[in-house]
Biopython code that builds the backbone (N, CA, C, O; Angstrom):
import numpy as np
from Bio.PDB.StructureBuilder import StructureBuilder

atoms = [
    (1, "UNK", "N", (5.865, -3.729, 0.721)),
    (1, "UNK", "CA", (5.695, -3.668, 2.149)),
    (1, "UNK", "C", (6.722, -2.684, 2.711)),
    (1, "UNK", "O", (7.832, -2.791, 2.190)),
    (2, "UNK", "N", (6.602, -1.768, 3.641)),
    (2, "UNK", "CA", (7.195, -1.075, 4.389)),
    (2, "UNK", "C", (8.774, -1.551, 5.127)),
    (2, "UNK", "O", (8.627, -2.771, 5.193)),
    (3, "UNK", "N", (9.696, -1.351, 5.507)),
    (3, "UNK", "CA", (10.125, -1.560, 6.104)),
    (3, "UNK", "C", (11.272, -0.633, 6.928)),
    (3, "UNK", "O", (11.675, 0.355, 6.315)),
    (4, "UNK", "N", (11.742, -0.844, 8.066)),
    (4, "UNK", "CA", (12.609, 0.347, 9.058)),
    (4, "UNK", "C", (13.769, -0.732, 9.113)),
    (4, "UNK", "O", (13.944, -1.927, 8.873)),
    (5, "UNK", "N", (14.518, 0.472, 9.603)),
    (5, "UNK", "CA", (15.593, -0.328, 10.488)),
    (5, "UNK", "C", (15.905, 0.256, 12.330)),
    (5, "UNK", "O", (15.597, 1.304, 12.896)),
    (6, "UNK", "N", (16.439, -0.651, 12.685)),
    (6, "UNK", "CA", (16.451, -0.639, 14.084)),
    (6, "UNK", "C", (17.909, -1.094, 14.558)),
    (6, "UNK", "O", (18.405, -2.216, 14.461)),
    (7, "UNK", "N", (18.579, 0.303, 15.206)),
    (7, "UNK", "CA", (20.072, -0.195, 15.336)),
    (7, "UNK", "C", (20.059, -0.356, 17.195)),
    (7, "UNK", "O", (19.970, 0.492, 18.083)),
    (8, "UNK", "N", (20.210, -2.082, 17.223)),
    (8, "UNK", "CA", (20.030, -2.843, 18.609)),
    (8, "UNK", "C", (21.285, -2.602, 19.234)),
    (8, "UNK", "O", (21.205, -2.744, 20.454)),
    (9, "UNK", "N", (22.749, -2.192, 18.704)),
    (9, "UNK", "CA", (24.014, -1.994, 19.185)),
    (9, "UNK", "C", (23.802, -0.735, 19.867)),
    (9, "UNK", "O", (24.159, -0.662, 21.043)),
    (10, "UNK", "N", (23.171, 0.465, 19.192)),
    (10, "UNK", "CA", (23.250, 2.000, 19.544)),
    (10, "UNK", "C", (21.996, 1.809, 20.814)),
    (10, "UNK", "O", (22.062, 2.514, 21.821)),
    (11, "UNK", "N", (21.206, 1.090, 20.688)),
    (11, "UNK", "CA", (20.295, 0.880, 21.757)),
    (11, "UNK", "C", (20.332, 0.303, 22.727)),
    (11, "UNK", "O", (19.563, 0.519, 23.663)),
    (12, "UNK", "N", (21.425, -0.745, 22.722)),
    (12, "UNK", "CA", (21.847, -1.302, 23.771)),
    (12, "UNK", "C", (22.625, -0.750, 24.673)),
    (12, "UNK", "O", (22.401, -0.740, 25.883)),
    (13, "UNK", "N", (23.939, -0.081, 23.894)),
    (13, "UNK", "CA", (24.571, 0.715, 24.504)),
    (13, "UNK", "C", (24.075, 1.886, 25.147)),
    (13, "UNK", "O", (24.829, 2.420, 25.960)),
    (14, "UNK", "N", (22.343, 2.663, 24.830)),
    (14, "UNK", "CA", (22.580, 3.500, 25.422)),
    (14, "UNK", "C", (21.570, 2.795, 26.726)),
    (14, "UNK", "O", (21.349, 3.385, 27.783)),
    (15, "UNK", "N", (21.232, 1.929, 26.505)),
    (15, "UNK", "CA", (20.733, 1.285, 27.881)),
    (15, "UNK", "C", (21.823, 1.174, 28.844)),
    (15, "UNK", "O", (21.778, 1.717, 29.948)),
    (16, "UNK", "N", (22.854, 0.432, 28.407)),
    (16, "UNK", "CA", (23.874, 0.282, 29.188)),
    (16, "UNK", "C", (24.601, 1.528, 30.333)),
    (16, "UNK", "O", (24.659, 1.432, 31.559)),
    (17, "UNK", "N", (25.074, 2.605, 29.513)),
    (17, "UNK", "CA", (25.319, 3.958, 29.862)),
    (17, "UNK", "C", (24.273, 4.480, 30.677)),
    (17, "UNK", "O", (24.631, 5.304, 31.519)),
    (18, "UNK", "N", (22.532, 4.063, 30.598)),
    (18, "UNK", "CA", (22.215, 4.208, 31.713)),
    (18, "UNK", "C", (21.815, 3.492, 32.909)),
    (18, "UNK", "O", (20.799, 3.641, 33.587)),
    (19, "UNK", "N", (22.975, 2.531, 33.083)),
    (19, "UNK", "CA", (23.153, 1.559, 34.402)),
    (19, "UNK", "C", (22.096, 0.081, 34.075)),
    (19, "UNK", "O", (22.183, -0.806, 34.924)),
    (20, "UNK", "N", (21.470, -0.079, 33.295)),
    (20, "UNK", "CA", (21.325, -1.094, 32.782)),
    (20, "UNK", "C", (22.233, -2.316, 32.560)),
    (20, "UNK", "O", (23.242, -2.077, 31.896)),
    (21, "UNK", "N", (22.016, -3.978, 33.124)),
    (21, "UNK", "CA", (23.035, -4.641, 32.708)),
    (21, "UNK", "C", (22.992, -5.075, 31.617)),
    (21, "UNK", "O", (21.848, -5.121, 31.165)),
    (22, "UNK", "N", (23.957, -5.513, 30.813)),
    (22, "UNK", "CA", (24.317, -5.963, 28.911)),
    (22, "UNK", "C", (23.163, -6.980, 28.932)),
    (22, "UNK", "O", (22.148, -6.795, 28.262)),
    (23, "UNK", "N", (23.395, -8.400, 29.965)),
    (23, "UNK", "CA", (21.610, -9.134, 29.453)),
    (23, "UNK", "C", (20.804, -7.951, 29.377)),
    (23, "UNK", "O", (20.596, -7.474, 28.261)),
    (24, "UNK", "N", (20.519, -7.633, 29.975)),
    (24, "UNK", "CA", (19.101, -7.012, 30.252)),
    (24, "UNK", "C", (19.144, -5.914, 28.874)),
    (24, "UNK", "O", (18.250, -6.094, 28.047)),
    (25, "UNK", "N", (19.958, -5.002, 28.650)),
    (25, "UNK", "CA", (19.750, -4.266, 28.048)),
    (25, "UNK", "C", (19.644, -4.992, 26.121)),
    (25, "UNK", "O", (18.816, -4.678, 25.265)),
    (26, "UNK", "N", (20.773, -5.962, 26.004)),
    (26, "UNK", "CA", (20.610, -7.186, 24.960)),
    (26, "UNK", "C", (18.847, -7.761, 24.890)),
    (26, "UNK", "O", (18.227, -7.647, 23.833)),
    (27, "UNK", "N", (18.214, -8.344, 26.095)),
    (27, "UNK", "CA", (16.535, -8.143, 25.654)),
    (27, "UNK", "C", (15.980, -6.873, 25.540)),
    (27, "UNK", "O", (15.313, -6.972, 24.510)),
    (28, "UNK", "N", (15.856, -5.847, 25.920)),
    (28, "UNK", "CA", (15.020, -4.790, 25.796)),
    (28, "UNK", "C", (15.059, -4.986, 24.459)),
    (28, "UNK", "O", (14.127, -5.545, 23.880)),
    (29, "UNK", "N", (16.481, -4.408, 23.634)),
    (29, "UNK", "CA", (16.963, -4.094, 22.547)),
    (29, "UNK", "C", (16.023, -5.219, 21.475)),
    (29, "UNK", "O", (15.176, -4.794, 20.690)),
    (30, "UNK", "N", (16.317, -6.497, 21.607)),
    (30, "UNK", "CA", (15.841, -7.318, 20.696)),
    (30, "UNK", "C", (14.034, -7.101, 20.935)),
    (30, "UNK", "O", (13.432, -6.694, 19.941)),
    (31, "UNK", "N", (13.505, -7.269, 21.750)),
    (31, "UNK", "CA", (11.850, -6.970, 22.473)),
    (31, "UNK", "C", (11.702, -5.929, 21.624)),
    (31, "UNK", "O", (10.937, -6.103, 20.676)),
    (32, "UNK", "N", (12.369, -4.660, 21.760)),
    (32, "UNK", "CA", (11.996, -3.132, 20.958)),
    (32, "UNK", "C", (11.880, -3.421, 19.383)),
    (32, "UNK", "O", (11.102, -2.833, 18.632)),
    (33, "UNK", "N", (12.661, -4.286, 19.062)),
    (33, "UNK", "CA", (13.375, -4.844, 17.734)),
    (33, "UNK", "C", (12.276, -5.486, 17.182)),
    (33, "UNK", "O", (12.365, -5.485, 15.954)),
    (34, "UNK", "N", (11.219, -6.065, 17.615)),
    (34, "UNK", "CA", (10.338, -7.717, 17.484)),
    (34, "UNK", "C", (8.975, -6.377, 17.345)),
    (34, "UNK", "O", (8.144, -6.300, 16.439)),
    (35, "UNK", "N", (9.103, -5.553, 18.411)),
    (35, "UNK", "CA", (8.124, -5.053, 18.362)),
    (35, "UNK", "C", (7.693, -4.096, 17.030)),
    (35, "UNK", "O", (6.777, -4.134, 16.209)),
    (36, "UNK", "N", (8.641, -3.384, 17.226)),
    (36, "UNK", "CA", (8.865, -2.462, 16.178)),
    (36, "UNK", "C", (8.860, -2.851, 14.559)),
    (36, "UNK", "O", (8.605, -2.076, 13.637)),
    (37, "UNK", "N", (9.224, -4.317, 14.457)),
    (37, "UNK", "CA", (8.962, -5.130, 12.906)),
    (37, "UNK", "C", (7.258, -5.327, 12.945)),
    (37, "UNK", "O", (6.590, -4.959, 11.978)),
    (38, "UNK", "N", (6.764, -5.801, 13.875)),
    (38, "UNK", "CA", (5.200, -6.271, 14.059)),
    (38, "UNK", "C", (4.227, -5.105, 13.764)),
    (38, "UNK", "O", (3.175, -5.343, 13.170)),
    (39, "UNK", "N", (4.605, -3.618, 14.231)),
    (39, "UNK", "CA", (4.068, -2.405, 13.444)),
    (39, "UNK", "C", (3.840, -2.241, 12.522)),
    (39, "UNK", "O", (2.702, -1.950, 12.152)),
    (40, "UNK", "N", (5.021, -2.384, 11.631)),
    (40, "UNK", "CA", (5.592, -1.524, 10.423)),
    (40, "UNK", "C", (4.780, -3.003, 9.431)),
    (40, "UNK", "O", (4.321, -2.726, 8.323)),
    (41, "UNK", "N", (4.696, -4.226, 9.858)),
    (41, "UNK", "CA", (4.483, -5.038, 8.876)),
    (41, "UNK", "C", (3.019, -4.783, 7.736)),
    (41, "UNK", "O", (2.992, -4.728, 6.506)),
    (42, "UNK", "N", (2.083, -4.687, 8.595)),
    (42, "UNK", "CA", (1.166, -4.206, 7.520)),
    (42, "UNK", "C", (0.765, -2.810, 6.868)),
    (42, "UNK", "O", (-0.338, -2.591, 6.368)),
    (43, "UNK", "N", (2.028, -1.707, 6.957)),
    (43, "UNK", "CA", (1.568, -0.675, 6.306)),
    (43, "UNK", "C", (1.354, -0.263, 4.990)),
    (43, "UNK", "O", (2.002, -1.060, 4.313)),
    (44, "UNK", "N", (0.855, 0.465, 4.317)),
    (44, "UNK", "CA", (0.814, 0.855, 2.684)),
    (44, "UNK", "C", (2.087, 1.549, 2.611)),
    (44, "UNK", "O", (2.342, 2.452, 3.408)),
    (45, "UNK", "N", (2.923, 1.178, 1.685)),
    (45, "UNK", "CA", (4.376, 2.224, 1.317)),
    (45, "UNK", "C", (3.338, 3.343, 0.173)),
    (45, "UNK", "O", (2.204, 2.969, -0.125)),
    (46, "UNK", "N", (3.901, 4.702, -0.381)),
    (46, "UNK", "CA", (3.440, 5.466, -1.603)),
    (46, "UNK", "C", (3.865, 4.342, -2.845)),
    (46, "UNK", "O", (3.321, 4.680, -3.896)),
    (47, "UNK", "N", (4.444, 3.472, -2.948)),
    (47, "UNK", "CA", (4.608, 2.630, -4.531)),
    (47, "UNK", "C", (3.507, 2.042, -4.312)),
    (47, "UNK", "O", (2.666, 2.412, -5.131)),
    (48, "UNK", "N", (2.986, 1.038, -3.332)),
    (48, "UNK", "CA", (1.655, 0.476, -2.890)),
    (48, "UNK", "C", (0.778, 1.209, -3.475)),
    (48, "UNK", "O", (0.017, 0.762, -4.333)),
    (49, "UNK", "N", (0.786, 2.595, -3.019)),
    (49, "UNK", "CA", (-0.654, 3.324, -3.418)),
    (49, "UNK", "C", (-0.485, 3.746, -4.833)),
    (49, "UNK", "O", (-1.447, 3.751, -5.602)),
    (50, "UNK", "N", (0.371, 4.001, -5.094)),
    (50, "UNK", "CA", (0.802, 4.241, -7.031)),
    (50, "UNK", "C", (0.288, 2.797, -7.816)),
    (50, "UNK", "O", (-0.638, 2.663, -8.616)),
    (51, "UNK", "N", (1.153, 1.869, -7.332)),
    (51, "UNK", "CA", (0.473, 0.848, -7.979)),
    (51, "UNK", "C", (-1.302, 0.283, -8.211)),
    (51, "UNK", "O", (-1.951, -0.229, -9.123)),
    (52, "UNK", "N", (-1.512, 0.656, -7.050)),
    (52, "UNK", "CA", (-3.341, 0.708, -6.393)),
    (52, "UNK", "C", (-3.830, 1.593, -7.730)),
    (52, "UNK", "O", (-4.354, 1.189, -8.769)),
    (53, "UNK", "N", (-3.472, 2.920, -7.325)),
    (53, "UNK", "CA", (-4.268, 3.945, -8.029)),
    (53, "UNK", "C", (-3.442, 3.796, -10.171)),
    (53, "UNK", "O", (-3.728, 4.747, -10.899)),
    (54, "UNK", "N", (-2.826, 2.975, -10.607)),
    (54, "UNK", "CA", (-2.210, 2.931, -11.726)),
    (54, "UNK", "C", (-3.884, 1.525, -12.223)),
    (54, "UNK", "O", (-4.808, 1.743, -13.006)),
    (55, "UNK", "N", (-3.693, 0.584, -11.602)),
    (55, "UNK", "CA", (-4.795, -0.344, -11.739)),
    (55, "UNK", "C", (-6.001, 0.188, -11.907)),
    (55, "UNK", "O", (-6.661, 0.206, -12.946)),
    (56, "UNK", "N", (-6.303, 0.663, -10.761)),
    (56, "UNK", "CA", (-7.920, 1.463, -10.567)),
    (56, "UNK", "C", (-8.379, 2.381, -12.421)),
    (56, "UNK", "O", (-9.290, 2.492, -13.242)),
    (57, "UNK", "N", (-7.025, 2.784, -12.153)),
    (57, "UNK", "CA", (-7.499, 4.337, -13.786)),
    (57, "UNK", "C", (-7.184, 2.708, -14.758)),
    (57, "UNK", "O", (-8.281, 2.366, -15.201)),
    (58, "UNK", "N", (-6.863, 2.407, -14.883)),
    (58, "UNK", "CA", (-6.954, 1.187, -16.244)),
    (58, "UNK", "C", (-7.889, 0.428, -15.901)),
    (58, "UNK", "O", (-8.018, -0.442, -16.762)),
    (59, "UNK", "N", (-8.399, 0.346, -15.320)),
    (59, "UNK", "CA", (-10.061, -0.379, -15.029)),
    (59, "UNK", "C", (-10.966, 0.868, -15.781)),
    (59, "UNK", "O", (-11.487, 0.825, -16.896)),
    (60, "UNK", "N", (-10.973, 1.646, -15.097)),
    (60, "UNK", "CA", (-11.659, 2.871, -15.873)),
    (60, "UNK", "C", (-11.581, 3.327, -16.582)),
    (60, "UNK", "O", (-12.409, 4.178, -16.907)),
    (61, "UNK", "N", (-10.448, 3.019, -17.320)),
    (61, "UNK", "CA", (-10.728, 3.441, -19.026)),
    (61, "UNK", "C", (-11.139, 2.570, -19.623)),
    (61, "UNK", "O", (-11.829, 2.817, -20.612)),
    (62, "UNK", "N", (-10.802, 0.904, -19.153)),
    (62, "UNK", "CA", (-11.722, -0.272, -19.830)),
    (62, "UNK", "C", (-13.326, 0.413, -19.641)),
    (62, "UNK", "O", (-14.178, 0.480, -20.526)),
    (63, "UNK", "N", (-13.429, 0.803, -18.475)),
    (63, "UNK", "CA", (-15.255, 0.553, -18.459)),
    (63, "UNK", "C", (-15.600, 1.466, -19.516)),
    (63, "UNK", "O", (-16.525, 1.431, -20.327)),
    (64, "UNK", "N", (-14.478, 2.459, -19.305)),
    (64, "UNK", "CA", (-15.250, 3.783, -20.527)),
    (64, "UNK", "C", (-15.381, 3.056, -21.622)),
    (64, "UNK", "O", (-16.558, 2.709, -21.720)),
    (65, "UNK", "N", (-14.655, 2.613, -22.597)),
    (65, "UNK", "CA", (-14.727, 2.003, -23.923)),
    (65, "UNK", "C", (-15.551, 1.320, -24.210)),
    (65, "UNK", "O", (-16.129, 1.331, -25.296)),
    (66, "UNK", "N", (-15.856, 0.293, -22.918)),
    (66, "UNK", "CA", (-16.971, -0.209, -22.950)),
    (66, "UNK", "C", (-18.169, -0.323, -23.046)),
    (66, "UNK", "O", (-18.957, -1.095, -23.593)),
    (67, "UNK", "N", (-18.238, 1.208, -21.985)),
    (67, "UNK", "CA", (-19.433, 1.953, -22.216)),
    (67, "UNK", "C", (-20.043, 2.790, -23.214)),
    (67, "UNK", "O", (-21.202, 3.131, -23.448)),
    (68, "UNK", "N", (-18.714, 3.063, -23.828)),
    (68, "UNK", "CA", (-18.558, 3.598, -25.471)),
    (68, "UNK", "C", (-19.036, 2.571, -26.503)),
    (68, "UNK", "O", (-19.704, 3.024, -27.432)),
    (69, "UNK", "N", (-18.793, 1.259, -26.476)),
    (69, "UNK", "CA", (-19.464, 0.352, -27.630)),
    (69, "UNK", "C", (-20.920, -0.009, -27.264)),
    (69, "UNK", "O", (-21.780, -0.183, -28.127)),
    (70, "UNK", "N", (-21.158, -0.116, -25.904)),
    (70, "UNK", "CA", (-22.785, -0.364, -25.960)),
    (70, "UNK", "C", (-23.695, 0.771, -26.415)),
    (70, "UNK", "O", (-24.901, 0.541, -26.503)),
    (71, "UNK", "N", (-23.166, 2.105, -26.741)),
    (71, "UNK", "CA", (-24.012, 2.801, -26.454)),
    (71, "UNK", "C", (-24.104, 3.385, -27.996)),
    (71, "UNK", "O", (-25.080, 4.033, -28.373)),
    (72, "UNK", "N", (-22.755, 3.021, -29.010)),
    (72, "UNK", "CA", (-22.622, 2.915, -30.160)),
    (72, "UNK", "C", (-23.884, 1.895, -30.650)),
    (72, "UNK", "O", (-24.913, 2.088, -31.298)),
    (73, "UNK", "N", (-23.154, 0.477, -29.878)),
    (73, "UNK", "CA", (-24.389, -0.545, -30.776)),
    (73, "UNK", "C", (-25.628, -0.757, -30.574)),
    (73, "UNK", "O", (-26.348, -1.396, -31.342)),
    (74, "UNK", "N", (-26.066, -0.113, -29.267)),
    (74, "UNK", "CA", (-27.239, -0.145, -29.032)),
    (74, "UNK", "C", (-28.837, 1.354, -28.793)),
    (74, "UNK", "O", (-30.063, 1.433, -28.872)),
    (75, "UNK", "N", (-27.423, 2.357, -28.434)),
    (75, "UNK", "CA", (-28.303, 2.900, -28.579)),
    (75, "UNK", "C", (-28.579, 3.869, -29.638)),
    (75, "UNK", "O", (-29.689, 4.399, -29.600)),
    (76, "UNK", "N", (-27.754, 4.208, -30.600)),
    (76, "UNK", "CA", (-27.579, 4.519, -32.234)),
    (76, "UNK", "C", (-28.215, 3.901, -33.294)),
    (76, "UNK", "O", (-28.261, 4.385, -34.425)),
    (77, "UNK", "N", (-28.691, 2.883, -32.977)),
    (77, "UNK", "CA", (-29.401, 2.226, -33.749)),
    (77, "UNK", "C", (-30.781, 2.693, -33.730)),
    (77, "UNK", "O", (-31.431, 3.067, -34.707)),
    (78, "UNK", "N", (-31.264, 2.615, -32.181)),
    (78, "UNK", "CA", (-32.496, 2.642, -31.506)),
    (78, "UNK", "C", (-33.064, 4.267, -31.887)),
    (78, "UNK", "O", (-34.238, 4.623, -31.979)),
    (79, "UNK", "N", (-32.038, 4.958, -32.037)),
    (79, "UNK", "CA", (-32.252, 6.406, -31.988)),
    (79, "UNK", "C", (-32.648, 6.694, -33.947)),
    (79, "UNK", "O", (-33.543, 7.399, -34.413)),
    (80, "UNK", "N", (-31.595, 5.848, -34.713)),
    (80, "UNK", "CA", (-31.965, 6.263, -36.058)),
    (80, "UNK", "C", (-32.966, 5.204, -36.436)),
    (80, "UNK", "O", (-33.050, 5.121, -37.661)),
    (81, "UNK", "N", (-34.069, 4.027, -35.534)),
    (81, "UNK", "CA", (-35.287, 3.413, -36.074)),
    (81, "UNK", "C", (-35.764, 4.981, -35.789)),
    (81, "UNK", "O", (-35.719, 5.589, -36.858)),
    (82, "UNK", "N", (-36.157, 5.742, -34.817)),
    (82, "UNK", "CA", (-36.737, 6.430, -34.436)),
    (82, "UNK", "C", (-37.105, 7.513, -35.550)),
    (82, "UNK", "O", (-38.218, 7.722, -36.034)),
    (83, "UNK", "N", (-35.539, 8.338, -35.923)),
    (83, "UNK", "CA", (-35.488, 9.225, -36.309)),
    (83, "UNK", "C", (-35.758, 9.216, -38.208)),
    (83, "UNK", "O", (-36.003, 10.163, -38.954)),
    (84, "UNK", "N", (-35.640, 8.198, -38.420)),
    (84, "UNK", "CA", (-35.167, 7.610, -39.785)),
    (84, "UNK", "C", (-35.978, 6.539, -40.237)),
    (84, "UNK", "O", (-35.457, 5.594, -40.829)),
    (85, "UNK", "N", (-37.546, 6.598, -39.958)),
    (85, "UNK", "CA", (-38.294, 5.654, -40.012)),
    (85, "UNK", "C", (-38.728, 5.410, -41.375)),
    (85, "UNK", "O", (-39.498, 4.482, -41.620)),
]
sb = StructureBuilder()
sb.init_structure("model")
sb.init_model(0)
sb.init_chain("A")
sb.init_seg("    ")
for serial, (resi, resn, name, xyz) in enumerate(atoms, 1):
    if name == "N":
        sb.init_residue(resn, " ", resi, " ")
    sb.init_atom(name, np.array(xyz, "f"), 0.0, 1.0, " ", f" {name:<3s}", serial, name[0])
structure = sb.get_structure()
């Protein structure tokens, strides 16, 4: 899962500096803070998608092999009744 950071001291203060009072600027800060986690929570990080796309190709080389023995046992056979009667 994704995650940021959010510095509520540097944000408070610069609320403050602009005539903002410390409550007030102490909620914005935490509000910006709450908000800003609720974004970030469901994004894909690149390891997410590495891991995604690492699964996906090992599924697909199972199917290949797979698709490699049916076609050994079934259709090689079918081909030398044919050819080899």
């Amino acid at each position: 899962m994704a995650t940021t950071t959010f510095d509520t001291l540097k944000f408070t203060k610069h609320l403050e500096a602009s005539g903002i009072s410390r409550e007030h600027a102490e909620a914005f800060s935490e509000a910006f803070k709450a908000a800003s986690e609720s974004q970030v929570e469901g994004l894909t990080t690149k390891a997410d998608l590495k891991a995604l796309e690492d699964r996906v190709m090992g599924e697909l080389r199972l199917n290949r092999w797979m698709l490699a023995l049916v076609v050994v046992v079934t259709v090689i056979p079918a081909l030398k009744g044919l050819f080899f009667h």
